[in-house]
N, C-alpha and C positions, 0 to 999 in steps of 0.2 A: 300565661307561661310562668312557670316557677323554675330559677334560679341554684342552681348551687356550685359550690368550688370546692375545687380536687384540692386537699392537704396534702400530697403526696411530696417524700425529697424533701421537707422542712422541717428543719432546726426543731428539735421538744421544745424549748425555751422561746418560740416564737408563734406558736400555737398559740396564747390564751388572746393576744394579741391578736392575732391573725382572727379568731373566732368574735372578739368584740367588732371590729370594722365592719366586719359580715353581715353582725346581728341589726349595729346602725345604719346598715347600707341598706337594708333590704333583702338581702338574698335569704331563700328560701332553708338552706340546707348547706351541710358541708361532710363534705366527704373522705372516710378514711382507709387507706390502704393498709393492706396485712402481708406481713414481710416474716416470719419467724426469725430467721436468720439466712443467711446468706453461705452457700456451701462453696468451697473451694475448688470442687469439681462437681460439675451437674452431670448427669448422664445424659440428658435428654435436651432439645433445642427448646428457645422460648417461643412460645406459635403465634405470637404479637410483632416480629419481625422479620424483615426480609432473610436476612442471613442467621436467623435462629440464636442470636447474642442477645443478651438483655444490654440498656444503655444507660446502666445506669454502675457505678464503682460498688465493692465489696465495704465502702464505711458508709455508704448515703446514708442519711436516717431515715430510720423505718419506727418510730412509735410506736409500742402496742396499741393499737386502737381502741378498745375499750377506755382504757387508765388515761390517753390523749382526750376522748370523747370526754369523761367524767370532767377533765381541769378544764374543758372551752368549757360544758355546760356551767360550770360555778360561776364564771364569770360571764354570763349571758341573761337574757330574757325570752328570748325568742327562737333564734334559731333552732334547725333540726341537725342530727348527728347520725352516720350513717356506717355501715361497711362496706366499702366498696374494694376487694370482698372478702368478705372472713374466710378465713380456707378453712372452712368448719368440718373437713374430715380427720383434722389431724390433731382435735380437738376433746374432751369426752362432755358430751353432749347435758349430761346434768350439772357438773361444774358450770357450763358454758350457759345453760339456763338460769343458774343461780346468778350470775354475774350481770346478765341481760336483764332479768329481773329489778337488782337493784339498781341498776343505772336509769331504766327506766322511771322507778319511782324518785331518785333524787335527783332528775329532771324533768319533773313534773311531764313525764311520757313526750319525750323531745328527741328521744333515740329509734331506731328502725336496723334491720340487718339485712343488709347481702350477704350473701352466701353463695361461694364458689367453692370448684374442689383440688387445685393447687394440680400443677401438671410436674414438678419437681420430684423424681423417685428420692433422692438423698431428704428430704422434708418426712417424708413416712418413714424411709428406714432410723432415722435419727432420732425419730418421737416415738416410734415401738408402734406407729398403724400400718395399716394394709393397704395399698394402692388399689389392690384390684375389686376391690370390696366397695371403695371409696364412694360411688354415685348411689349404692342401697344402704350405706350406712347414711351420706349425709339426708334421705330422703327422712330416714327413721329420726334423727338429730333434730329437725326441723319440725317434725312432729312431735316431737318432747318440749321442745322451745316452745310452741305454740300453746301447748298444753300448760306449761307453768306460766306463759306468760300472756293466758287467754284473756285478760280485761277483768278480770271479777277478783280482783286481788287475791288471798292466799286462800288456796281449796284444793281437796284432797288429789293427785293424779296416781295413775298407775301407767306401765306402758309394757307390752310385751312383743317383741320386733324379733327378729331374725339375730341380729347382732347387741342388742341393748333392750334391756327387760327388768325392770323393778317394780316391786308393789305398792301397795299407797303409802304416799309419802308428801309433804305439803311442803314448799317451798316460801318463805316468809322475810321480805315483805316482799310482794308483787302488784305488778301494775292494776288500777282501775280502767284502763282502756289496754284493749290488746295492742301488742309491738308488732309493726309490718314487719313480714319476711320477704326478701326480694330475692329472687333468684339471678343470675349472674351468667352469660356466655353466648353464644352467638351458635354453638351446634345443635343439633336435634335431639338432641339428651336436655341440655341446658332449658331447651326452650320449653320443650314442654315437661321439666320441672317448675317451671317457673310460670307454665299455665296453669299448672295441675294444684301446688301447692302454695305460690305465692298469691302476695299483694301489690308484687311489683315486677318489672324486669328489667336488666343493667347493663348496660350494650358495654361494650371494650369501645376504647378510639376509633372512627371508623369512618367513610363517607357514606352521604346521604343516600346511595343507589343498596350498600348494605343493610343502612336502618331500615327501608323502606320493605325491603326482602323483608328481614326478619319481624318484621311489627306487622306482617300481612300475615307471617306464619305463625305469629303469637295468635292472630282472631282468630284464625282456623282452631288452634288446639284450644282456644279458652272455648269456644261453640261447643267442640267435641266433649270438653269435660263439665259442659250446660255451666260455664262460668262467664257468660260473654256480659252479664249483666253486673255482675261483681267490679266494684270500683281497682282498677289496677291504674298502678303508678306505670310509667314509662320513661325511664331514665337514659337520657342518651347522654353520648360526647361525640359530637361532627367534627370531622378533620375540615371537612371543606365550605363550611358556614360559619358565618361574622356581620352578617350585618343583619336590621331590621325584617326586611323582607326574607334571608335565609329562616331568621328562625320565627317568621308568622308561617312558613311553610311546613316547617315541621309542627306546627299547633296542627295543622292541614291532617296529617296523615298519621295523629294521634298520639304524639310527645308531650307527654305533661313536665317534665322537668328537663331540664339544661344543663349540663356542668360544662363552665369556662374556666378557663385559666387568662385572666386579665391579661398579668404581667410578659406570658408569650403574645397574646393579640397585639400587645404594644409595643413589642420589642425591649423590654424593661428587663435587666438583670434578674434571674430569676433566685439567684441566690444572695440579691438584697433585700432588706426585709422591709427595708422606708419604700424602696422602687415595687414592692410586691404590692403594700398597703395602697400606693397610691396610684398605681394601675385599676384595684380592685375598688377604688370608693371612683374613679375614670368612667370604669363600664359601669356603674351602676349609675350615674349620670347621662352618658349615653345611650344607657339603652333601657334598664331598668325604670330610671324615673319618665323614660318617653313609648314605651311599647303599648 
């Protein structure tokens, strides 16, 4: 089982920190949330809660993830860097490969991307995209991404899509291993993007009877689209698993990676940053150095 932690809700200036403990702890990966901004009125409920509020205040910090990802990797060796999840619709898609691009290559290929597609109308009308368009643009984005950032460093692409379409044009420098795309969501759109096109798939918070559902209906669609033999990552977050035996059961029924948040498993301040550090080097004593 492989390891990672949610960055979410902390401090920029606690980040490179936070990413060194990680890298000497063992954990696999760390994970970065995408926030654009924070609108004053939403139109729409958040679909991660009982009563449709986010719980979280209009100043928390939200890092760009990229520019957060770039300052852990400098001061690392090891660790991996993630988006958990770019809202990559609201995005434009060659910019967005240019940048993937270079982070990949100056760390030494230690970055990977989720990609979800943002449920927020006020987030499109404010960035000049399209909501309704939002699931066939981001499929096309992700097919441009791959393309520039296919493993064989800078070589020629073209791409001609419904919504986004340019001719050959080379992007430089670019990764010698390709950058995993993980796809992001728990509906039947989500899933099987995330069969169809990904390397991975990135559960929301959730108990074990949802993972379970949903990572039976990932093998169904990766069978149907003849990908059942392709290496895919399977990223969860369990509400209702903590100990040893929780998560050798989720090894059970196909979870390759873990994200914890120490400092809640221990009851530890989550907005101290010595109480956060020393939760996190905790679990990796507990359970990491004994699994």
């Amino acid at each position: 089982m492989k390891w990672a932690l949610p960055a979410a809700m902390i401090e920029a200036g606690d980040l490179p920190e936070f990413a060194r403990v990680a890298d000497e702890c063992g954990y696999d990966a760390i994970a970065l949330p995408d926030s654009v901004f924070y609108p004053e009125t939403v139109s729409a409920d958040y679909p991660y809660s009982p009563d449709g509020k986010r719980m979280w205040a209009p100043e928390t910090p939200m890092p760009d993830p990229f520019i957060a990802m770039t300052a852990m990797a400098a001061v690392t060796q090891r660790v991996r860097f993630y988006t958990n999840v770019l809202k990559l619709p609201l995005r434009d898609p060659l910019l967005t490969a240019k940048q993937i691009a270079t982070m990949a290559v100056m760390s030494e290929n230690r970055v990977a991307v989720g990609v979800g597609l943002s449920w927020i109308p006020e987030e499109f009308e404010f960035t000049g995209t399209e909501m309704r368009t939002r699931g066939v643009r981001t499929d096309e984005a992700v097919a441009i991404i791959k393309a520039v950032c296919a493993g064989k460093g800078p070589q020629w692409v073209e791409f001609h899509g419904k919504h986004y379409e340019f001719d050959r044009l080379m992007i430089s420098p670019a990764p010698d291993r390709p950058v995993p795309i993980y796809g992001g969501g728990h509906s039947e759109a989500a899933l099987r993007r995330a069969a169809r096109l990904g390397d991975g798939w990135i559960s929301v918070n959730t108990d074990v009877a949802q993972l379970t559902s949903a990572i039976g209906r990932l093998a169904e669609l990766r069978s149907e689209f003849c990908r059942a033999d392709v290496p895919f990552e399977i990223d969860v977050s369990p509400t209702d698993v903590s100990d040893i035996g929780g998560y050798r059961r989720l090894a059970d029924i196909g979870v390759t990676r873990v994200r914890v948040a120490p400092w809640r498993m221990y009851g530890a301040d989550p907005f101290d940053s010595q109480a956060r550090l020393d939760a996190i080097r905790r679990f990796a004593d507990d359970v990491i150095g004994v699994q």
